[in-house]
mmCIF file of the N, C-alpha and C atoms, coordinates in Angstrom:
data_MODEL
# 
_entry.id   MODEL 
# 
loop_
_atom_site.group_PDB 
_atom_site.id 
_atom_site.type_symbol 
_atom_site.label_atom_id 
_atom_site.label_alt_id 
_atom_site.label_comp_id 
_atom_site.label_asym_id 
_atom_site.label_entity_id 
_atom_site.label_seq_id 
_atom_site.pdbx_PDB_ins_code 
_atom_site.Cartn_x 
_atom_site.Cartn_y 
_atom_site.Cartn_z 
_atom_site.occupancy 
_atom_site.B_iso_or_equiv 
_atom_site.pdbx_formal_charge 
_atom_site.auth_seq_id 
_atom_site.auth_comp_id 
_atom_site.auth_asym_id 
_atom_site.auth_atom_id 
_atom_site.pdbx_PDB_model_num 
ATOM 1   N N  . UNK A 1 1  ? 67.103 139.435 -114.885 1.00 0.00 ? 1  UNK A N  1 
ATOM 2   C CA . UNK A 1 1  ? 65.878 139.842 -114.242 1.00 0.00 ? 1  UNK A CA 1 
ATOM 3   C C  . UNK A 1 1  ? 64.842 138.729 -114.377 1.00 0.00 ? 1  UNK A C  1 
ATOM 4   N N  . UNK A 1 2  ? 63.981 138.527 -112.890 1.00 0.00 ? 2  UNK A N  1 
ATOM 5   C CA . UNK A 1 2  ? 62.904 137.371 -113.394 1.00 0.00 ? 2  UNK A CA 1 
ATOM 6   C C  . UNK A 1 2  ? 62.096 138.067 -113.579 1.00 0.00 ? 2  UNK A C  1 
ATOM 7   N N  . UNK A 1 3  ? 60.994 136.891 -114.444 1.00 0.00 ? 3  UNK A N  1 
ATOM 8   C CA . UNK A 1 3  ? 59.626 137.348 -115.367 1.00 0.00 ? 3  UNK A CA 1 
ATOM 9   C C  . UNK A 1 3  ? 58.874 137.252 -114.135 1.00 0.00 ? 3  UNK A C  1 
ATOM 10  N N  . UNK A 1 4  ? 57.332 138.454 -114.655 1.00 0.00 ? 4  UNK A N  1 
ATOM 11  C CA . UNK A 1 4  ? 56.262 138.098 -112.939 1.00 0.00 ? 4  UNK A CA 1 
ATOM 12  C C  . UNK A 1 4  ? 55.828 136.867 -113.691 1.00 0.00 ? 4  UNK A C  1 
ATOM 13  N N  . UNK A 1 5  ? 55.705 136.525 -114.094 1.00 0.00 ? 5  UNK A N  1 
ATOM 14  C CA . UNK A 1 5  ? 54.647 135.197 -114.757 1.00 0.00 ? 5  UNK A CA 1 
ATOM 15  C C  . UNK A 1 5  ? 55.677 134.243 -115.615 1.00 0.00 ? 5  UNK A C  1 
ATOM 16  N N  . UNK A 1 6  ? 55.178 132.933 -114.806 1.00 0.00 ? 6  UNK A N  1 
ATOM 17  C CA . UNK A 1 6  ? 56.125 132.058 -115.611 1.00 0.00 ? 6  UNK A CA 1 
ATOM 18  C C  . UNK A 1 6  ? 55.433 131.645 -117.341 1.00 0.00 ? 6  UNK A C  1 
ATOM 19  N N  . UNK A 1 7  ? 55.751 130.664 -118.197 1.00 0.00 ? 7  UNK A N  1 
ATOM 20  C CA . UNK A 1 7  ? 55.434 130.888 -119.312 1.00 0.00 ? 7  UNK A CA 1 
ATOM 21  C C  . UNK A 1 7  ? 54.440 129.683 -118.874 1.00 0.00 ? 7  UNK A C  1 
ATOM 22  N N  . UNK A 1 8  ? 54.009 128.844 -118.085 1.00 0.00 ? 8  UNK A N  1 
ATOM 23  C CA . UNK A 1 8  ? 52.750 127.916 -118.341 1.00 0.00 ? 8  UNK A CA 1 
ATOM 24  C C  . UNK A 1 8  ? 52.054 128.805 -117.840 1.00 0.00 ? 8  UNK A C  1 
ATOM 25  N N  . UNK A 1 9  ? 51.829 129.485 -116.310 1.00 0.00 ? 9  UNK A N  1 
ATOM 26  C CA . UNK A 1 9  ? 50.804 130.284 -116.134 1.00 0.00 ? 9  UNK A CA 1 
ATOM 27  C C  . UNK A 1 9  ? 50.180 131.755 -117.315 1.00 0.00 ? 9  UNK A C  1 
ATOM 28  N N  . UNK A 1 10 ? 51.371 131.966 -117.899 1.00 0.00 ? 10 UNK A N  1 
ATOM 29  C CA . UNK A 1 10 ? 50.953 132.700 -119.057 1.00 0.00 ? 10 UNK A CA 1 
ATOM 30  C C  . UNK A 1 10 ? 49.851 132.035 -119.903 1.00 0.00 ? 10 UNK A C  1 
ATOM 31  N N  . UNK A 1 11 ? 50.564 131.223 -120.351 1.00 0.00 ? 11 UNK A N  1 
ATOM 32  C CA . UNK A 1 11 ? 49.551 129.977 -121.713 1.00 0.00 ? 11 UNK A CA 1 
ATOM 33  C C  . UNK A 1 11 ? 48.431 129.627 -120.999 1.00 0.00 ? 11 UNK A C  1 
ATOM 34  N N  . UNK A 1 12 ? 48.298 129.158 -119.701 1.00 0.00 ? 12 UNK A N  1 
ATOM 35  C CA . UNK A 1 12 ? 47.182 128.859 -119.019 1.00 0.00 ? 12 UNK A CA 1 
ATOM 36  C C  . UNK A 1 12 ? 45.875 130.129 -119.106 1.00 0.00 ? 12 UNK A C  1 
ATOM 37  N N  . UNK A 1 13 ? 46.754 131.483 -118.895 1.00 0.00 ? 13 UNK A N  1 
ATOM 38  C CA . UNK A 1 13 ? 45.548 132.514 -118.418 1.00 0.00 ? 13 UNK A CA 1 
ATOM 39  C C  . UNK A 1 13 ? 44.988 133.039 -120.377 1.00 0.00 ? 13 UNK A C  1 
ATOM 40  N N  . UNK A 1 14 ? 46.052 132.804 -121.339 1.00 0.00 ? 14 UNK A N  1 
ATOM 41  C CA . UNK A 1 14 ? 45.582 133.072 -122.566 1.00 0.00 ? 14 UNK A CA 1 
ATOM 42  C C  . UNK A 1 14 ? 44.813 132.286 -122.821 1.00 0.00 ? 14 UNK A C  1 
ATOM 43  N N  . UNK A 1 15 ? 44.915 130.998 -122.243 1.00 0.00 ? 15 UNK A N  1 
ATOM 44  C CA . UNK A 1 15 ? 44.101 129.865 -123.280 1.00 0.00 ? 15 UNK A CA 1 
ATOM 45  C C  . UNK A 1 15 ? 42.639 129.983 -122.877 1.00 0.00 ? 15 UNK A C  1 
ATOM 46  N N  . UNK A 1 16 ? 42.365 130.661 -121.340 1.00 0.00 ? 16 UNK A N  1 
ATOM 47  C CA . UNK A 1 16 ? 41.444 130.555 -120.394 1.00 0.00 ? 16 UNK A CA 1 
ATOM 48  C C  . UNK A 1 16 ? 40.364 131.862 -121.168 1.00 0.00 ? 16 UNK A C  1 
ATOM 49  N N  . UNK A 1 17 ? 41.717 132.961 -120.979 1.00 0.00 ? 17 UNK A N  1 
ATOM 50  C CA . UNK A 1 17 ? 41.020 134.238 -122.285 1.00 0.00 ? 17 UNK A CA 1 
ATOM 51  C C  . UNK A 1 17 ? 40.157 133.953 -123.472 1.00 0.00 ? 17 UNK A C  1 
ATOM 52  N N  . UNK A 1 18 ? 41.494 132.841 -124.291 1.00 0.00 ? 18 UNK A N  1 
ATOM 53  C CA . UNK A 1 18 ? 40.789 132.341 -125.504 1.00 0.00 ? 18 UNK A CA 1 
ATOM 54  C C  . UNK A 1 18 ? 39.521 131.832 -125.637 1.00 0.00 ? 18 UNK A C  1 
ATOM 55  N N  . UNK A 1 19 ? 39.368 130.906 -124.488 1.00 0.00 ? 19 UNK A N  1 
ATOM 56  C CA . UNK A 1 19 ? 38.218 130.067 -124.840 1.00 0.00 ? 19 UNK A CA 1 
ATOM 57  C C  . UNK A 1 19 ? 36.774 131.181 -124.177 1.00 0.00 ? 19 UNK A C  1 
ATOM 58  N N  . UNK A 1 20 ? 36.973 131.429 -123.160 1.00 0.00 ? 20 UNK A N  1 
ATOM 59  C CA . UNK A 1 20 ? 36.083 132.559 -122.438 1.00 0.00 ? 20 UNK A CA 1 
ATOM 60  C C  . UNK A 1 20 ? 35.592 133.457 -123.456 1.00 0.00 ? 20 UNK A C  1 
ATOM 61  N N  . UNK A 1 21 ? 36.667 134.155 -124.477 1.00 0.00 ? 21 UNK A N  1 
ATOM 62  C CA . UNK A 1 21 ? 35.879 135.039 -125.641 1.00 0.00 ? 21 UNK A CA 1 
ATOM 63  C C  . UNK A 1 21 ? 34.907 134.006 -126.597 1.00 0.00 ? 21 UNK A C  1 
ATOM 64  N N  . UNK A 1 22 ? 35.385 132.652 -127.152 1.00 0.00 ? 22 UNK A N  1 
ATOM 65  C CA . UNK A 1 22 ? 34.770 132.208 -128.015 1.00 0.00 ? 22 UNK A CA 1 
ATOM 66  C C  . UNK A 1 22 ? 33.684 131.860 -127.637 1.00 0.00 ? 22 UNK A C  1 
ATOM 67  N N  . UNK A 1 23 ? 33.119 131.497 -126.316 1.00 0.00 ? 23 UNK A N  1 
ATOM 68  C CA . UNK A 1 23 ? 32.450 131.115 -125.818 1.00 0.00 ? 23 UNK A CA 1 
ATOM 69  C C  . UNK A 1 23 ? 31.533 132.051 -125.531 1.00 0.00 ? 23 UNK A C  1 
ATOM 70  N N  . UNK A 1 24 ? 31.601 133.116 -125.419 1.00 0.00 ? 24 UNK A N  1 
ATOM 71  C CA . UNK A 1 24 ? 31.182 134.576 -125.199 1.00 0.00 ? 24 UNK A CA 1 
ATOM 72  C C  . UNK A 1 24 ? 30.662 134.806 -126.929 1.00 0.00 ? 24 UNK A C  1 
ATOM 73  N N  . UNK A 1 25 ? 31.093 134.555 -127.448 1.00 0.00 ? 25 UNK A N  1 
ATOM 74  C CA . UNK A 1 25 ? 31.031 134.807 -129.120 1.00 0.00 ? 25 UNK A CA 1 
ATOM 75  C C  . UNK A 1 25 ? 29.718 134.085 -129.578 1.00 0.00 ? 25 UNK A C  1 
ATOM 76  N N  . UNK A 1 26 ? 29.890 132.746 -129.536 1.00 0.00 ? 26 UNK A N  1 
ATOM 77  C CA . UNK A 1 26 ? 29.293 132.088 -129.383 1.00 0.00 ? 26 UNK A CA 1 
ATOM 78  C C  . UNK A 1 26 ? 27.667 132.171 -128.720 1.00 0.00 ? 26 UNK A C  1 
ATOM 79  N N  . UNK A 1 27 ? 27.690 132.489 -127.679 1.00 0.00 ? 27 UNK A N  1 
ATOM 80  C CA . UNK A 1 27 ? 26.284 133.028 -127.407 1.00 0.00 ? 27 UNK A CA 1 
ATOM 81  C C  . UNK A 1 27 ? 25.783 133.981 -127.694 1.00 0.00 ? 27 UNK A C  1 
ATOM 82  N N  . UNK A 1 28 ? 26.226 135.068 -127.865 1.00 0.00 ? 28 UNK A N  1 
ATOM 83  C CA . UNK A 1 28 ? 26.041 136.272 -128.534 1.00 0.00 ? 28 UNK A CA 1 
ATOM 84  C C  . UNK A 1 28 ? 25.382 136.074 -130.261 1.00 0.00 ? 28 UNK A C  1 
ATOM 85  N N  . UNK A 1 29 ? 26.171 134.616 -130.984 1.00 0.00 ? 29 UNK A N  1 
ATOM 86  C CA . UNK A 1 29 ? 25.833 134.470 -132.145 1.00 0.00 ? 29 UNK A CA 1 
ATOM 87  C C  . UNK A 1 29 ? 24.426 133.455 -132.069 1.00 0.00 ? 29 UNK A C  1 
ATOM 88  N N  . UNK A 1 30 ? 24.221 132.978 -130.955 1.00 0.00 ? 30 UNK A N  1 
ATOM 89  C CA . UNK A 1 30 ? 22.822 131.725 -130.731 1.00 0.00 ? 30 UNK A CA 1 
ATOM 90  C C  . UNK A 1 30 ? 21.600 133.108 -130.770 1.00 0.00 ? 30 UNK A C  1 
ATOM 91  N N  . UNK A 1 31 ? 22.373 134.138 -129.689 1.00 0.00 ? 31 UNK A N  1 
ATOM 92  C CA . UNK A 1 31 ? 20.958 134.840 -129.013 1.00 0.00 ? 31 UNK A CA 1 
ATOM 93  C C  . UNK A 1 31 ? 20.454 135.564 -130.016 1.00 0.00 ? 31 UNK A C  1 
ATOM 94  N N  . UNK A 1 32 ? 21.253 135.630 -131.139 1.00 0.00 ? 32 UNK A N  1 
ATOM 95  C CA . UNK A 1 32 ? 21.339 136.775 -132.391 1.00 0.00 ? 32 UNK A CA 1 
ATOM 96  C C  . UNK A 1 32 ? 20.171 136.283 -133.632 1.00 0.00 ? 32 UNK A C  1 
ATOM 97  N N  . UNK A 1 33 ? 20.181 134.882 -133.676 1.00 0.00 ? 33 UNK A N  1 
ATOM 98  C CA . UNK A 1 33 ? 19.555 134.188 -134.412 1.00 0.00 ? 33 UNK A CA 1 
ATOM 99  C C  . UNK A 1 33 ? 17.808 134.290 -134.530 1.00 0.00 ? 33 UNK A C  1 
ATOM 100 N N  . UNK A 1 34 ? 17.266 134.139 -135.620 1.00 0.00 ? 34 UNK A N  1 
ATOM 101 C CA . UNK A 1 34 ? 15.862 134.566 -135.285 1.00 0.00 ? 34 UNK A CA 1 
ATOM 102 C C  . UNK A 1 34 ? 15.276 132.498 -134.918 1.00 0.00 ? 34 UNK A C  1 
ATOM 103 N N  . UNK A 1 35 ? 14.501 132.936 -133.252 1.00 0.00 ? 35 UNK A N  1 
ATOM 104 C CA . UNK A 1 35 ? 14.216 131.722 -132.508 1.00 0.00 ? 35 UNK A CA 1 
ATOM 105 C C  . UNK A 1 35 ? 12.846 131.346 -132.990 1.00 0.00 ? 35 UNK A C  1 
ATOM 106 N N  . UNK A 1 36 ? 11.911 132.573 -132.964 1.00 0.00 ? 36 UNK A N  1 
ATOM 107 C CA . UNK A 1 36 ? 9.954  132.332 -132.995 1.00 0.00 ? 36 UNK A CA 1 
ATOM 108 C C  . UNK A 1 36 ? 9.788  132.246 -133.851 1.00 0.00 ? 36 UNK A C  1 
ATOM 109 N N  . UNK A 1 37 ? 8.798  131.358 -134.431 1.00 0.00 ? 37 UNK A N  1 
ATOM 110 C CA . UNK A 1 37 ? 8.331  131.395 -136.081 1.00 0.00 ? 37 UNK A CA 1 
ATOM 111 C C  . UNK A 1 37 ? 7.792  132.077 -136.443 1.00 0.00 ? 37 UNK A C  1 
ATOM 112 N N  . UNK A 1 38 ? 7.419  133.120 -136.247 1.00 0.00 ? 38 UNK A N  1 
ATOM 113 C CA . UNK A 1 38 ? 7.433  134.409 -136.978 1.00 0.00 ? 38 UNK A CA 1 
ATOM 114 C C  . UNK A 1 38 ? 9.020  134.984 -137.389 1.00 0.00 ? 38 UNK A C  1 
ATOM 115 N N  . UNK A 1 39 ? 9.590  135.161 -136.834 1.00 0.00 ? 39 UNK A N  1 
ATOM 116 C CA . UNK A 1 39 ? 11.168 135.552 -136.928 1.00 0.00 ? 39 UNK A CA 1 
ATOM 117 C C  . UNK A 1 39 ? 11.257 134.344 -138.566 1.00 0.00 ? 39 UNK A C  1 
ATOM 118 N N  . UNK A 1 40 ? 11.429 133.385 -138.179 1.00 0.00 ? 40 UNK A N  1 
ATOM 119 C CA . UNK A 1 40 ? 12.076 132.199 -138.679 1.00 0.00 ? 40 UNK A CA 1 
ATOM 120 C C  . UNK A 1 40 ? 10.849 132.453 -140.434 1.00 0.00 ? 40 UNK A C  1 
ATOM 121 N N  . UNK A 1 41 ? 10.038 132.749 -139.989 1.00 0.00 ? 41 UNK A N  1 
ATOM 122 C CA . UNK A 1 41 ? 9.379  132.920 -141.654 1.00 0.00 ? 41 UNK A CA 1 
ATOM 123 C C  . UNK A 1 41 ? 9.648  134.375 -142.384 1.00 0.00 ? 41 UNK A C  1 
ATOM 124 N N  . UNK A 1 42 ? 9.727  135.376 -141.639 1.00 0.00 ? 42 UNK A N  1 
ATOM 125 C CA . UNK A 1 42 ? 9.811  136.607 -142.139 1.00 0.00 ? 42 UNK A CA 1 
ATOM 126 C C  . UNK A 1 42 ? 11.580 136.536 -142.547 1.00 0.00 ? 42 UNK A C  1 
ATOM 127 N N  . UNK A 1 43 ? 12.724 135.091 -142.361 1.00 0.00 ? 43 UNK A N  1 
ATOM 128 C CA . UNK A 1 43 ? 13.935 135.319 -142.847 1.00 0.00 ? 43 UNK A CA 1 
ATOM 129 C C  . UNK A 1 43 ? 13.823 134.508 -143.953 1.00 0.00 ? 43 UNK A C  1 
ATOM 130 N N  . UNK A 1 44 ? 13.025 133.748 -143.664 1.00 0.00 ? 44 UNK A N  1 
ATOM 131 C CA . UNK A 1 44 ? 12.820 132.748 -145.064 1.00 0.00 ? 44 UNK A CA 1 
ATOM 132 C C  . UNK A 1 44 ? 12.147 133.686 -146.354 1.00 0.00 ? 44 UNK A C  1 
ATOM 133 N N  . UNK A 1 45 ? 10.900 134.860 -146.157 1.00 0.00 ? 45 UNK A N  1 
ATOM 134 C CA . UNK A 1 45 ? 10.123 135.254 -147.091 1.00 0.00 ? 45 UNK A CA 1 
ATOM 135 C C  . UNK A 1 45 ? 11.229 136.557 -147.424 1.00 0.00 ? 45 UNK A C  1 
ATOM 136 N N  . UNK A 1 46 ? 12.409 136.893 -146.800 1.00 0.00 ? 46 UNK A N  1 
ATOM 137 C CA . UNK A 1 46 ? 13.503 137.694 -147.177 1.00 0.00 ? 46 UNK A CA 1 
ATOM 138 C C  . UNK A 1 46 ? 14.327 136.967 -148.235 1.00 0.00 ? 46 UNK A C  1 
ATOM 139 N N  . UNK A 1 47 ? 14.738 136.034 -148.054 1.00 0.00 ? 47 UNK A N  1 
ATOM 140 C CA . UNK A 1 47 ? 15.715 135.028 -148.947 1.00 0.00 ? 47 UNK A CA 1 
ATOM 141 C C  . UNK A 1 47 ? 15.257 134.552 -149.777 1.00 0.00 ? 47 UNK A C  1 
ATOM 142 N N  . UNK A 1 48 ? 13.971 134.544 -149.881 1.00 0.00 ? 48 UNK A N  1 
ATOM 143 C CA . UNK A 1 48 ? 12.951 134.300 -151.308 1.00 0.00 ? 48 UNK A CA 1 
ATOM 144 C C  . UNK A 1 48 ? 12.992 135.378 -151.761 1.00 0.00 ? 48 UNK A C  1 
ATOM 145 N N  . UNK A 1 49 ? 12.781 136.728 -151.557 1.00 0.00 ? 49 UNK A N  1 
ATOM 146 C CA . UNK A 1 49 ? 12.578 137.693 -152.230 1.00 0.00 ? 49 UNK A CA 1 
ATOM 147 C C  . UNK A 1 49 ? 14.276 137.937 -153.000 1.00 0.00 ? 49 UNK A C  1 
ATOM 148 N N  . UNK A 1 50 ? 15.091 137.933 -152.484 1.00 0.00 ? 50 UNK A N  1 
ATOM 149 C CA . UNK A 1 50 ? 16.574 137.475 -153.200 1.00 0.00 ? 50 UNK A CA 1 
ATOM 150 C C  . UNK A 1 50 ? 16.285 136.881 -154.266 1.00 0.00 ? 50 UNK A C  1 
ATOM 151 N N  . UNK A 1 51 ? 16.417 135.906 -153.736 1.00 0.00 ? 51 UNK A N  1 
ATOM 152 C CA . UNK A 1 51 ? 16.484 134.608 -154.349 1.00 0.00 ? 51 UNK A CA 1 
ATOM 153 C C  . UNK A 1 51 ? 15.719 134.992 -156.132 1.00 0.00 ? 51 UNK A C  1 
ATOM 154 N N  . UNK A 1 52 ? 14.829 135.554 -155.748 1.00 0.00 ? 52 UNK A N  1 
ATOM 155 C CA . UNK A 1 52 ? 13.888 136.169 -156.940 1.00 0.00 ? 52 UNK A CA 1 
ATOM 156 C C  . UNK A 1 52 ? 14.136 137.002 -157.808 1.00 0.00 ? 52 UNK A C  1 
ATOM 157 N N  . UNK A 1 53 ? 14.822 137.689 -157.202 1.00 0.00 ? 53 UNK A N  1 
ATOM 158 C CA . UNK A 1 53 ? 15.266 139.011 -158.309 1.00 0.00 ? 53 UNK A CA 1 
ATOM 159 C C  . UNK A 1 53 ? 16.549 138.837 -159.115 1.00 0.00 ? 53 UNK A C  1 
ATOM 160 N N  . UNK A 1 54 ? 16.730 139.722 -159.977 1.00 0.00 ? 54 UNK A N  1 
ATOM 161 C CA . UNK A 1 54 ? 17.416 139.198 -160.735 1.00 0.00 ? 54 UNK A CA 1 
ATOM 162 C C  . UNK A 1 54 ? 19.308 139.642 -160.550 1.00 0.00 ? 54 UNK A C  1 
ATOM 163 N N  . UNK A 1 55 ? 20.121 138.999 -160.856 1.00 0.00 ? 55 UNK A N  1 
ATOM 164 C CA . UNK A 1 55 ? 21.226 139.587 -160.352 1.00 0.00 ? 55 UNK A CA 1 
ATOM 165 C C  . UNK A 1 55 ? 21.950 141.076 -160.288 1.00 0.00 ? 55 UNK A C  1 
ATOM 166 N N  . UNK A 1 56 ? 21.372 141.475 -161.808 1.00 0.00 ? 56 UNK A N  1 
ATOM 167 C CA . UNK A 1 56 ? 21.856 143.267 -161.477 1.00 0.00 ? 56 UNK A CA 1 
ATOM 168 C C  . UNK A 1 56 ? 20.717 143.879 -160.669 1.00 0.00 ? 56 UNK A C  1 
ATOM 169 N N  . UNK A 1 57 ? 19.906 143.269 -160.169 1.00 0.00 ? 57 UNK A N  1 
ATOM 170 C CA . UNK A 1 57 ? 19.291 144.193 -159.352 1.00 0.00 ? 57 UNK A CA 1 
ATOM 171 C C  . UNK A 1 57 ? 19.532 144.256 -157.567 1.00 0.00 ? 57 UNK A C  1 
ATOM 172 N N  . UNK A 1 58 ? 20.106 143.179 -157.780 1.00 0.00 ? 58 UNK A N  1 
ATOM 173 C CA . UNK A 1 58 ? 21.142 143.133 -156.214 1.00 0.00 ? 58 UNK A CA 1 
ATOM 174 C C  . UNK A 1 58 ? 22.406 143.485 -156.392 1.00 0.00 ? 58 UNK A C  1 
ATOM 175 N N  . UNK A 1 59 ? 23.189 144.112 -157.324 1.00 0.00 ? 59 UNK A N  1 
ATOM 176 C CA . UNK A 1 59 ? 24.546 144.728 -157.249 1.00 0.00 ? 59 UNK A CA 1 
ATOM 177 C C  . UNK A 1 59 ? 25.451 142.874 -157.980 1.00 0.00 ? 59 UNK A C  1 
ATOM 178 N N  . UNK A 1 60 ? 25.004 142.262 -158.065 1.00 0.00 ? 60 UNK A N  1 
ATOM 179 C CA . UNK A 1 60 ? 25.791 141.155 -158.324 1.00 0.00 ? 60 UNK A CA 1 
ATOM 180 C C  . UNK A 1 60 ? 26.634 141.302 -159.400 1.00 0.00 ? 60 UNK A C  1 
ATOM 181 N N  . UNK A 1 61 ? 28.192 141.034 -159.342 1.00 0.00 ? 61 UNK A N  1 
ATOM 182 C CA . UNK A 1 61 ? 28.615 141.476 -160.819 1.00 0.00 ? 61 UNK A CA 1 
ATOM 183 C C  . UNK A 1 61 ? 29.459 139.961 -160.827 1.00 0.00 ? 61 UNK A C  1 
ATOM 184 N N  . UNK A 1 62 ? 29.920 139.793 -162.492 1.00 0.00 ? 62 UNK A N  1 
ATOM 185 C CA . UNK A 1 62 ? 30.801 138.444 -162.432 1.00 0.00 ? 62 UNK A CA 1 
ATOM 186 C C  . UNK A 1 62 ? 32.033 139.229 -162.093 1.00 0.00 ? 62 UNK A C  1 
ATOM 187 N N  . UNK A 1 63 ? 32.969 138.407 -161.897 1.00 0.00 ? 63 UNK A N  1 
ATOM 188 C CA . UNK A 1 63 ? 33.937 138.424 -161.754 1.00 0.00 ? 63 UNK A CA 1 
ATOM 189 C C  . UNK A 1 63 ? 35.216 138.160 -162.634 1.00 0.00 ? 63 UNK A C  1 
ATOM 190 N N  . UNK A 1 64 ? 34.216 137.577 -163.879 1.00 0.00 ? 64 UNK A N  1 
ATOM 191 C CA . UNK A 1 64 ? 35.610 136.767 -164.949 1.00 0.00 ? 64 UNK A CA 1 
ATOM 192 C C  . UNK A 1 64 ? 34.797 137.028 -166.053 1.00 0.00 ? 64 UNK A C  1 
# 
């Protein structure tokens, strides 16, 4: 029995898939990002406040 699709047009339409999602991914992860400086300070005055506290008070445990 023949195949409907030969095996380059296969690899061709996956690779086309492949890159189309990452690329799709990809902007989704730019548009996601905080752009205005307001955004951009209110993630910085978050990661300071981390940054600050002390490890059992963020769940941090060792490991060893």
């Amino acid at each position: 029995m023949q195949t409907l699709i030969d095996p380059a047009t296969a690899d061709l339409i996956f690779t086309l898939a492949s890159f189309s999602g990452l690329l799709i991914m990809a902007t989704m992860t730019l548009a996601a990002l905080p752009w205005s400086d307001q955004e951009i300070e209110a993630t910085e005055a978050a990661a300071a406040n981390l940054l600050e506290l002390p490890a059992s008070a963020i769940g941090i445990r060792a490991t060893r």
